[in-house]
C-alpha positions as CSV (number, residue, x, y, z in Angstrom):
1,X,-32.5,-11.6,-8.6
2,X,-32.5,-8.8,-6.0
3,X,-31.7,-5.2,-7.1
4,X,-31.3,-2.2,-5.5
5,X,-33.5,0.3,-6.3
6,X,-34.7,3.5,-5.0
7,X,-36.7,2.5,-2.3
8,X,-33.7,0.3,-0.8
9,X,-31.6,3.2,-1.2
10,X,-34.4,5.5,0.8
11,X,-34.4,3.5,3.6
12,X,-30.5,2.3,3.6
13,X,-30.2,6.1,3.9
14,X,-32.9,6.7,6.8
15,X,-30.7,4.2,8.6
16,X,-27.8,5.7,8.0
17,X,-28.8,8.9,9.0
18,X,-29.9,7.4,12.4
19,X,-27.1,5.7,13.3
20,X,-25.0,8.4,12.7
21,X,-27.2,11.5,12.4
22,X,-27.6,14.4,9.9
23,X,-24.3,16.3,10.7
24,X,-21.8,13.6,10.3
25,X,-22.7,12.6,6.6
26,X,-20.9,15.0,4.9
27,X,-17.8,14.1,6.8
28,X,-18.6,10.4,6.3
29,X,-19.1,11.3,2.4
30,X,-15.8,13.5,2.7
31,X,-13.7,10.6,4.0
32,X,-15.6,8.2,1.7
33,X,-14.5,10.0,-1.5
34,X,-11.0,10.1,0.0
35,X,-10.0,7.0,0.3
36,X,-11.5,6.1,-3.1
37,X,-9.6,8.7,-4.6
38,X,-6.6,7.3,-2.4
39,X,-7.0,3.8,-3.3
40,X,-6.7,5.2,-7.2
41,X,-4.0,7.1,-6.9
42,X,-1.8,4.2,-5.1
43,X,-3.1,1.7,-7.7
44,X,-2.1,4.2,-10.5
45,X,1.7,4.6,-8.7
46,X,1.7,0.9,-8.3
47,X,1.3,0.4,-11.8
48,X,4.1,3.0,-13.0
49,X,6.3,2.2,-10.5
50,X,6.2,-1.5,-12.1
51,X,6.5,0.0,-15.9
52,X,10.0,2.1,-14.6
53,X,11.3,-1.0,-13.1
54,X,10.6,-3.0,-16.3
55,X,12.0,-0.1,-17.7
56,X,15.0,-0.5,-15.7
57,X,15.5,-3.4,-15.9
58,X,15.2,-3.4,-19.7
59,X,17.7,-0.8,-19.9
60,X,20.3,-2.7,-18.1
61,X,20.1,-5.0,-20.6
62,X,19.7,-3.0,-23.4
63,X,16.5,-4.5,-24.8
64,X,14.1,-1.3,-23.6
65,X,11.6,-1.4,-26.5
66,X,11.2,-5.3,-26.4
67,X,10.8,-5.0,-22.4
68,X,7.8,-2.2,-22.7
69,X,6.2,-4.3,-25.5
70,X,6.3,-7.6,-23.2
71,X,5.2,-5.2,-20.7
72,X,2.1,-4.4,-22.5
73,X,1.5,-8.3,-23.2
74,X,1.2,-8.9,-19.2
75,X,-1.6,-9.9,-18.0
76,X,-2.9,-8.3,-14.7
77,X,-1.8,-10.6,-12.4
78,X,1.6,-10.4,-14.0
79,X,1.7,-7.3,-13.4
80,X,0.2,-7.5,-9.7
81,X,3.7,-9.5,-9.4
82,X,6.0,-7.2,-10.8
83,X,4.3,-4.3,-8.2
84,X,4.6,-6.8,-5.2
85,X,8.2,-7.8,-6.4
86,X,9.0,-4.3,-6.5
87,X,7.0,-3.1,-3.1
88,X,8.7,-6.1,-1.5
89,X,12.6,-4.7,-2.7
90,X,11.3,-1.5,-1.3
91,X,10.4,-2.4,1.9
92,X,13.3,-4.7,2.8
93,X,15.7,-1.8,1.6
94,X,13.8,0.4,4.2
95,X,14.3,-2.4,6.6
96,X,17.7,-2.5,6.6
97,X,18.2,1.1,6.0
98,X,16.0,1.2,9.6
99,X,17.9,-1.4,11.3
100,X,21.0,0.0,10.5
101,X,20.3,3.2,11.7
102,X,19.1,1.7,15.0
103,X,22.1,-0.2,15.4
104,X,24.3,3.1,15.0
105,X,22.2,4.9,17.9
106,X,22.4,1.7,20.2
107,X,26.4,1.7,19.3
108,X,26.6,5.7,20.7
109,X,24.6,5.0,24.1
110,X,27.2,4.2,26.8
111,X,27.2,0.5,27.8
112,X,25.6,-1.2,31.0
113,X,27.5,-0.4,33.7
114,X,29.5,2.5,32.8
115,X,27.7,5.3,34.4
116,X,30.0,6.5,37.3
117,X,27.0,8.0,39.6
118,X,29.4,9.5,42.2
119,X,31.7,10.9,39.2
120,X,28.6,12.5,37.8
121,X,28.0,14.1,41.2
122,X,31.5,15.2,41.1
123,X,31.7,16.7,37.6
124,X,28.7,18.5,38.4
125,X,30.1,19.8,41.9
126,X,32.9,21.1,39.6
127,X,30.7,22.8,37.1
128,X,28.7,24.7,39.8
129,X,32.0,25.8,41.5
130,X,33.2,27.3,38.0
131,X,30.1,29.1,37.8
C-alpha cells in the first residue's frame, strides 16, 4: 500500500506554496482550522438538539428516563434521523414563518392599478402650497 510520508508531505507543500504563495498559507491554515472547528461544533449541536427533542418528547409522555436510556441505545444513524427529523421541523417552521410574513407585506402594498398619478401630483401641489 501507498503511505504518506514525509517526503510526500515536502513536496505536497512546495506545491502548495506555489500555487498559492508564502503569504496566503496562514490564511489558508486560518480558514482551514475554522471550518473544522465549525463542522464540530454543528455536529455537537446536532447531536444535543436531538437528545432535548427526545427529551421532549419523553416528557410529554411522561416516560423521560426510559426515552434517554433508548436514547443511548441508538445507533448513529438513528440518531442522524432524529437530527434530520428535527432540522427538517425547523426549517419548514421557518418556512412558513417566512412566507407568512411575505404575504403580510404583499397584503400592505397598494394593488395594481390604484396609483392615481394626477392625484399624486395634486396632493403634492397642495403640500408645497401649505409650505
Amino acid at each position: 500500500m501507498m503511505g504518506i510520508g514525509f517526503p510526500e508531505l515536502m513536496i505536497i507543500l512546495v506545491i502548495i506554496m506555489i500555487i498559492f504563495g508564502a503569504g496566503k498559507l496562514p490564511e489558508i491554515g486560518s480558514a482551514f482550522g475554522r471550518s473544522i472547528k465549525n463542522f464540530k461544533t454543528s455536529m455537537k449541536e446536532a447531536e444535543e438538539a436531538s437528545a432535548d427533542t427526545a427529551q421532549v418528547e419523553g416528557g410529554a409522555e411522561g416516560q423521560a428516563p426510559a426515552d434517554e436510556l433508548q436514547q443511548e441505545n441508538l445507533s448513529d444513524e438513528e440518531k442522524e434521523r432524529l437530527a434530520r427529523e428535527k432540522a427538517q421541523a425547523d426549517g419548514e417552521a421557518k418556512d412558513k414563518a417566512m412566507k407568512d410574513q411575505a404575504e403580510s407585506f404583499t397584503a400592505s402594498l397598494p394593488r395594481k392599478g390604484s396609483y392615481d398619478f394626477a392625484q399624486d401630483q395634486a396632493d403634492q401641489a397642495e403640500k408645497k402650497a401649505k409650505a
